[in-house]
C-alpha positions as CSV (number, residue, x, y, z in Angstrom):
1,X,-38.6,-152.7,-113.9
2,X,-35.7,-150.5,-113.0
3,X,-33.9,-147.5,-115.5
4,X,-30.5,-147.6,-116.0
5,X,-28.0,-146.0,-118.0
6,X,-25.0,-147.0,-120.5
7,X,-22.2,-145.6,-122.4
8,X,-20.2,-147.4,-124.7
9,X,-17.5,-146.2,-126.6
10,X,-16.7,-147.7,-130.1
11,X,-13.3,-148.0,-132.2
12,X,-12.6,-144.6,-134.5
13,X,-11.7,-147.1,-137.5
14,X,-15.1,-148.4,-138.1
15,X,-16.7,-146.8,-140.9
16,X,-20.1,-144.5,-140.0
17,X,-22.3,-147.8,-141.7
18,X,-20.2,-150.7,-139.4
19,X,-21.2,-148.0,-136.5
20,X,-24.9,-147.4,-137.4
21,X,-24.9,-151.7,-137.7
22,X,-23.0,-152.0,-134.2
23,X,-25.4,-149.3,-132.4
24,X,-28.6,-151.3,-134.2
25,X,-26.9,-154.4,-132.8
26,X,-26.9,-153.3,-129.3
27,X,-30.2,-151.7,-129.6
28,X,-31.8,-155.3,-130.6
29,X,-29.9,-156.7,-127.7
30,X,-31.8,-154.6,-124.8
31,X,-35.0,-155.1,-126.7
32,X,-34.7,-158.6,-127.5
33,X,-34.2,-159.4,-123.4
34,X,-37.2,-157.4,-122.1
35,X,-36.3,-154.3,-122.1
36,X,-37.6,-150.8,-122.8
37,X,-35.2,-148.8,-125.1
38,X,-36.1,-144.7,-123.9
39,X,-33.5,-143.0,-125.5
40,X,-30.7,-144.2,-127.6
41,X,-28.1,-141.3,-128.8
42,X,-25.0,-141.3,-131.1
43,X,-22.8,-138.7,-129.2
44,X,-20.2,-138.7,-131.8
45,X,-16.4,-139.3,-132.1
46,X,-14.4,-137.5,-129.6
47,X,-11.1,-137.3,-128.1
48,X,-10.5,-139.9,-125.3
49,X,-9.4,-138.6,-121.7
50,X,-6.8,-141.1,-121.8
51,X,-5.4,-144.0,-124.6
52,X,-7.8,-147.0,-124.3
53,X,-6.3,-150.1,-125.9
54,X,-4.1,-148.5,-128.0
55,X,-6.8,-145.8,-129.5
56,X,-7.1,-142.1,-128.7
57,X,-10.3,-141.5,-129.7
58,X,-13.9,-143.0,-129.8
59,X,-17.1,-142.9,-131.1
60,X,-19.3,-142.5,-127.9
61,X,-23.2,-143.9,-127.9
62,X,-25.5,-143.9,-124.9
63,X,-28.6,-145.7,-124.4
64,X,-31.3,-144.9,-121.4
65,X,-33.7,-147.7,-121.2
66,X,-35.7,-149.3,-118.3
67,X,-35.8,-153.2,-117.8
68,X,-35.3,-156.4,-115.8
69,X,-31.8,-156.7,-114.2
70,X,-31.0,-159.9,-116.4
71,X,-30.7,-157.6,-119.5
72,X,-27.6,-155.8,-118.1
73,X,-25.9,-159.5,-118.2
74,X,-26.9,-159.7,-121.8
75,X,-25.9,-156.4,-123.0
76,X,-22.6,-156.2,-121.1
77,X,-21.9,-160.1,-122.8
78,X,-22.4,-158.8,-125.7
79,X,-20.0,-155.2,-124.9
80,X,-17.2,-157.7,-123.9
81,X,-17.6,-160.2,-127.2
82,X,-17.8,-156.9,-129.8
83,X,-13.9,-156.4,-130.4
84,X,-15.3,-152.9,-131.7
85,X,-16.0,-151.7,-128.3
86,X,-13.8,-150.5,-126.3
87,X,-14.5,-149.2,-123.0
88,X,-18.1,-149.5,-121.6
89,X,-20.2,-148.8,-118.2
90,X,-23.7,-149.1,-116.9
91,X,-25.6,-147.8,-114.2
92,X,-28.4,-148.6,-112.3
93,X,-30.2,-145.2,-111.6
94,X,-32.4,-144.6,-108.4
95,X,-34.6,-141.7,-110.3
96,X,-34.9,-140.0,-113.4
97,X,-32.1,-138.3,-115.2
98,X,-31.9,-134.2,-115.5
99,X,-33.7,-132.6,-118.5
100,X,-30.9,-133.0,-121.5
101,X,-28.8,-129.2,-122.2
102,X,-30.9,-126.8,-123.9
103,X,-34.3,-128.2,-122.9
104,X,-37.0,-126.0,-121.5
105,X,-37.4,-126.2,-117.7
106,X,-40.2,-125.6,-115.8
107,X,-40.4,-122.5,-113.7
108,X,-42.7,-121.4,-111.3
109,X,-44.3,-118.5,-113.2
110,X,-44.1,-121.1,-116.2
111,X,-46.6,-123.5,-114.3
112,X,-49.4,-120.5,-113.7
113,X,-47.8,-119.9,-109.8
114,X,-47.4,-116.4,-108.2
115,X,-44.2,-115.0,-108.2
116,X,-44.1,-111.9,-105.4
117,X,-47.4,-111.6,-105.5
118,X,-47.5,-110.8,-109.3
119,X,-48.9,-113.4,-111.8
């Protein structure tokens, strides 16, 4: 089973229940096809770098999950055939991601090493 990454970005004009429905939606679709959902996040709705079918902002929602290849073909079908999303990607990723912002990392002198001599 590989780990792989995607980012979807949904239409501003759905209301915050049609989003929480359309991320549950998605959520069912990597689970229902073998796959292991890890981390599913609602970043929020931000400004677009650019206009994306005639919309200039977007409600952005990543998911980090590991599973069979044949679930990507699922879950993108299932991108392409929700009018509600606009723009998506996934990646394959060869090892794991970096610590989220703002989470503890492990140091040296956190992990009971000697730092200069001094513990």
């Amino acid at each position: 089973m590989e780990l792989y990454e995607s980012l979807f970005i949904i239409r501003p004009t759905l209301s915050d229940e049609e989003t929480s429905a359309l991320i549950e939606k998605m959520k069912g679709t990597v689970t229902k096809h073998g796959a292991n959902l890890v981390r599913a996040e609602n970043w929020g709705r931000k400004k677009l770098a650019y206009e994306i079918k005639r919309e200039r902002k977007g409600t952005y929602v990543y998911f980090y999950f590991q599973g069979p290849g044949s679930t990507i073909a699922e879950l993108e079908r299932a991108y392409r055939l929700e009018d509600s999303i606009i723009k998506f990607l996934t990646v394959k990723l060869e090892q794991e991601p970096a610590p989220p912002r703002g989470a503890p990392v492990a140091t040296p002198a956190a992990q009971g090493a000697t730092v200069g001599g001094v513990q």
